[in-house]
C-alpha positions as CSV (number, residue, x, y, z in Angstrom):
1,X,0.0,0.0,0.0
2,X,1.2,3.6,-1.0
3,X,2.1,6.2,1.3
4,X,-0.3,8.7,0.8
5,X,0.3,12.1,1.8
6,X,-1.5,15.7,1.6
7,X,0.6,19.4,1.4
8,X,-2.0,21.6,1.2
9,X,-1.6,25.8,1.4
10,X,-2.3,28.5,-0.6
11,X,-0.5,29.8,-3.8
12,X,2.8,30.7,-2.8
13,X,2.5,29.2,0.3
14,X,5.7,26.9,-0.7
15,X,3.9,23.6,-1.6
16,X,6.1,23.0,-4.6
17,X,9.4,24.5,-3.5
18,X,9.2,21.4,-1.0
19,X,9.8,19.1,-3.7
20,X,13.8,20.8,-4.0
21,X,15.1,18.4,-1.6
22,X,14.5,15.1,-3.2
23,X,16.3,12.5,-5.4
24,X,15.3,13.6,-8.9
25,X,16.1,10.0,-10.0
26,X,13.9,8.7,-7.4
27,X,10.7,11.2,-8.1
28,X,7.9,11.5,-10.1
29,X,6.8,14.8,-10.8
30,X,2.9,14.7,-12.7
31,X,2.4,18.6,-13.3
32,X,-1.2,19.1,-13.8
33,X,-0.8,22.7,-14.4
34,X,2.4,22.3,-16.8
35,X,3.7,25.2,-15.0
36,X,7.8,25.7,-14.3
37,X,9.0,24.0,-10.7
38,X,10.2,27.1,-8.3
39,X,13.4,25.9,-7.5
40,X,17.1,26.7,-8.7
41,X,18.4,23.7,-11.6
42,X,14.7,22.0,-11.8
43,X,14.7,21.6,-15.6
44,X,17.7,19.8,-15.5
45,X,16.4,17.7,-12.6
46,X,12.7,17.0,-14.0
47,X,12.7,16.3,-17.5
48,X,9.8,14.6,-19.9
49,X,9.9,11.3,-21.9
50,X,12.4,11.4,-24.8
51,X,14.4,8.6,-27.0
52,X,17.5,8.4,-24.6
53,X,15.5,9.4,-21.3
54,X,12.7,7.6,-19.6
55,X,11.5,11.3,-17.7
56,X,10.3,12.0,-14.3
57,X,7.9,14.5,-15.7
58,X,4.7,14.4,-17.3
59,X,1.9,17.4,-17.9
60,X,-1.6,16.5,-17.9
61,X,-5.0,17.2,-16.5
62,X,-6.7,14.2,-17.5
63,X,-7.9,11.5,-15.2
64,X,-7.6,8.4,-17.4
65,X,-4.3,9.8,-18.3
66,X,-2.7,10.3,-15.3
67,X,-4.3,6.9,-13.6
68,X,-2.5,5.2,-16.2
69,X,0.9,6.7,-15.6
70,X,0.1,5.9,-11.5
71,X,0.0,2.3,-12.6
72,X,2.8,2.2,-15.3
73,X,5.0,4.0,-12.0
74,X,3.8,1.7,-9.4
75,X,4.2,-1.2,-11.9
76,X,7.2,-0.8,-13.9
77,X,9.0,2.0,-12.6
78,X,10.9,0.6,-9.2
79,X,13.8,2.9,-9.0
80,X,10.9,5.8,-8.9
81,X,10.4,6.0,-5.0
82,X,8.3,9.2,-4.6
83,X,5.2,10.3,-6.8
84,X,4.5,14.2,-7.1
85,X,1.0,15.3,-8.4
86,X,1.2,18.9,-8.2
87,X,-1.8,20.7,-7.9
88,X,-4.3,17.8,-8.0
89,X,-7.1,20.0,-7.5
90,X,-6.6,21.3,-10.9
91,X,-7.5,17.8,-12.1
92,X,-10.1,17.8,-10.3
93,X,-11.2,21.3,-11.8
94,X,-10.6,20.1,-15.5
95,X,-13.2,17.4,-15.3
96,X,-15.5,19.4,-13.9
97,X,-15.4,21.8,-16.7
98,X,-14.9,18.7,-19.2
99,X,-18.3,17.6,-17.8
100,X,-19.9,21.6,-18.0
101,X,-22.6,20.6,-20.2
102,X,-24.0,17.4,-19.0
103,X,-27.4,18.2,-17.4
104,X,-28.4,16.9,-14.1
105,X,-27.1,16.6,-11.1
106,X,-25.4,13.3,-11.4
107,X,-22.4,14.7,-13.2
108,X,-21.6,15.5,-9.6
109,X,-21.9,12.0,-8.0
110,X,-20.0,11.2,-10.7
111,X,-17.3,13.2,-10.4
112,X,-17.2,12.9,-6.8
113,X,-17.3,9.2,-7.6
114,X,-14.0,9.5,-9.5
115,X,-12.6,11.1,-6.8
116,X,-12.5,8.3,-4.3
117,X,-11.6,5.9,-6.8
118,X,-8.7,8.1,-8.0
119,X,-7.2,8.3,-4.1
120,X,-8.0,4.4,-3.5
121,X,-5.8,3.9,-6.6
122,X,-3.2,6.1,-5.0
123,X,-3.8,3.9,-1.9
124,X,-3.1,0.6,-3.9
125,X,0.1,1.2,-4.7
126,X,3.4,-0.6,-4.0
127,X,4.4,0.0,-0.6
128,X,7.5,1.6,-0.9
129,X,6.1,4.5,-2.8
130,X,5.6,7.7,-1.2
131,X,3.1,9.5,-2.9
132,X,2.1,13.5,-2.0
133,X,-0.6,15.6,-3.6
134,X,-0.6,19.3,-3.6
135,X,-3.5,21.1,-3.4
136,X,-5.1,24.6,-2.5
137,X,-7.2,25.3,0.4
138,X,-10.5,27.7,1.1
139,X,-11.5,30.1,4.1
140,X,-15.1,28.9,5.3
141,X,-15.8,31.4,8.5
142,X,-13.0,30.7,10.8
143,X,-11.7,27.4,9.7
144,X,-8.7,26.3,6.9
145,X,-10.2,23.5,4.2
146,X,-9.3,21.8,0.9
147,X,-10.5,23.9,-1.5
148,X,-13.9,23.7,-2.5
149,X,-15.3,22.1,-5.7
150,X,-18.9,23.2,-5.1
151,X,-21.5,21.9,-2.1
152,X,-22.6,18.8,-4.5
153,X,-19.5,17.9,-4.8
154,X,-18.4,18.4,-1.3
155,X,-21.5,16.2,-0.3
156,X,-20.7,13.4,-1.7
157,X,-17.0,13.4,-1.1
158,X,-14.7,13.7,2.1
159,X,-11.0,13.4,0.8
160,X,-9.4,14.4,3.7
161,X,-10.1,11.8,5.7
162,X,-8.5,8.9,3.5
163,X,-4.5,10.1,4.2
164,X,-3.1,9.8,7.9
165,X,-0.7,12.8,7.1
166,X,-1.9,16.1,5.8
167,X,0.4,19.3,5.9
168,X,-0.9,22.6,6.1
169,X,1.7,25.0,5.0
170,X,2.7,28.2,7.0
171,X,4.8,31.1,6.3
172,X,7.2,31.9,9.6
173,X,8.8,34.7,9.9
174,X,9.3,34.8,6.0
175,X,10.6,30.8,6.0
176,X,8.3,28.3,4.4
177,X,7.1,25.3,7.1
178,X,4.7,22.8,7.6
179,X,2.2,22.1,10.2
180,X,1.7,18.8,11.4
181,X,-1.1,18.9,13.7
182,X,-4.4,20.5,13.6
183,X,-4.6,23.9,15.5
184,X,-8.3,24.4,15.4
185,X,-7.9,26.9,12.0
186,X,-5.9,25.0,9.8
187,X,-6.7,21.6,8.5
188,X,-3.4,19.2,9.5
189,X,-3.2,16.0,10.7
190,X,-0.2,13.6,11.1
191,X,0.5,10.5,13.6
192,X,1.1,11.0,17.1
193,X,5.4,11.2,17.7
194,X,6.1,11.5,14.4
195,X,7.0,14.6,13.8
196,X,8.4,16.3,17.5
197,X,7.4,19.8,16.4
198,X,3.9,21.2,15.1
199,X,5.9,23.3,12.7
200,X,9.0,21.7,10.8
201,X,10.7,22.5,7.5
202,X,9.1,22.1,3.9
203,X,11.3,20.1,3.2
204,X,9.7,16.6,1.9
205,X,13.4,14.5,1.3
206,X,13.0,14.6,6.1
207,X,9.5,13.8,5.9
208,X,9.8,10.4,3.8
209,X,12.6,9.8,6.6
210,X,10.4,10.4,9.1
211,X,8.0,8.9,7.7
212,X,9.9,5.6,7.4
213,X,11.7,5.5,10.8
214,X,8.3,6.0,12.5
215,X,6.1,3.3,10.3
216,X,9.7,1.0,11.0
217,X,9.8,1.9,14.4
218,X,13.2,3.3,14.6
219,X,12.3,6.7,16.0
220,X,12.9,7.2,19.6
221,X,10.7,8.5,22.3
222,X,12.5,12.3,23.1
223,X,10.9,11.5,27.2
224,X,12.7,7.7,27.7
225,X,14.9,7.6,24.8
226,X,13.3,4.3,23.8
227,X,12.6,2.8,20.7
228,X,8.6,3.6,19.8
């Protein structure tokens, strides 16, 4: 099974810059917006498809697509050991205008529908994947959320409950971070000793460490010094 994992913040907010950190030849980057990668050397690092080069970067906003290249990763792609889809709300959007005029109200079930299949695929992965989805988050009175796709939508569909880890990016006195735990505002969740601040860097190459010293219980516990 996949690691599936959330960064969610607004624009600017430092979702993608997170990805700087990593192994290009062990990432993955789908770029639904086919937009450039805000870090210093990343067209060198992320490249598409060509005769000599099998890529670790691919534009599209198209469901069937992009499932497809999930399961040609997951499938025949071992040496790739993180998946980027950056901003996966955007896929989300494009259907939703691809489906604009369909009458009815099931369009929305259906798309909805997709949704959870799309994140159970994610889910279904190999295990030593580590998969991370960016996506942009809406103000409803006080709180922090995913970003809205309409109430129908919304209704049918409760994505952030099917990740254990979901980071809510922050801007700290001008530094990019992540929080790991929800502060009653923002919408963050991550397991308990994990991470042993609420705020740490956006950086995503320590999270997968984290990540795998916790799930292989090699982390200690900071109040006995024992192994979790």
């Amino acid at each position: 099974m996949g690691k599936l994992v959330y960064i969610i913040g607004e624009s600017g907010s430092g979702k993608s810059t997170s990805i700087r950190t990593l192994n290009p030849q062990e990432t993955y980057i789908i770029n639904i917006c086919n937009k450039d990668l805000p870090f210093p050397g990343s067209a060198s690092m992320y490249q598409e498809k060509s005769e000599n080069n099998p890529g670790n970067l691919f534009f599209s906003n198209e469901y069937r697509i992009v499932g497809k290249l999930v399961d040609a990763i997951s499938e025949r792609r071992p040496e790739i050991k993180t998946l980027i889809i950056d901003d996966f709300g955007y896929l989300i959007t494009h259907q939703i205008f691809a489906s604009a005029t369909d009458k009815g109200y099931d369009r929305f079930t259906l798309i909805a529908k997709c949704l959870h299949e799309f994140l159970e695929k994610l889910q279904m992965t190999r295990q030593d994947l580590y998969i991370f989805l960016m996506w942009h988050t809406d103000q409803e009175e006080n709180k922090v959320k995913l970003k809205s796709f309409g109430k129908m939508i919304d209704s049918h569909s409760k994505p952030e409950g099917m990740p254990a880890i979901i980071l809510h990016t922050q801007i700290v006195d001008g530094k990019f971070k992540f929080l790991t735990q929800n502060d009653g505002v923002h919408l963050a969740k991550s397991p308990l000793t994990m991470f042993e601040d609420t705020l740490i860097d956006n950086d995503l190459k320590i999270i997968i460490e984290r990540m795998k010293q916790f799930y292989n219980k090699t982390m200690t516990n900071p109040e006995t010094d024992n192994e979790i």
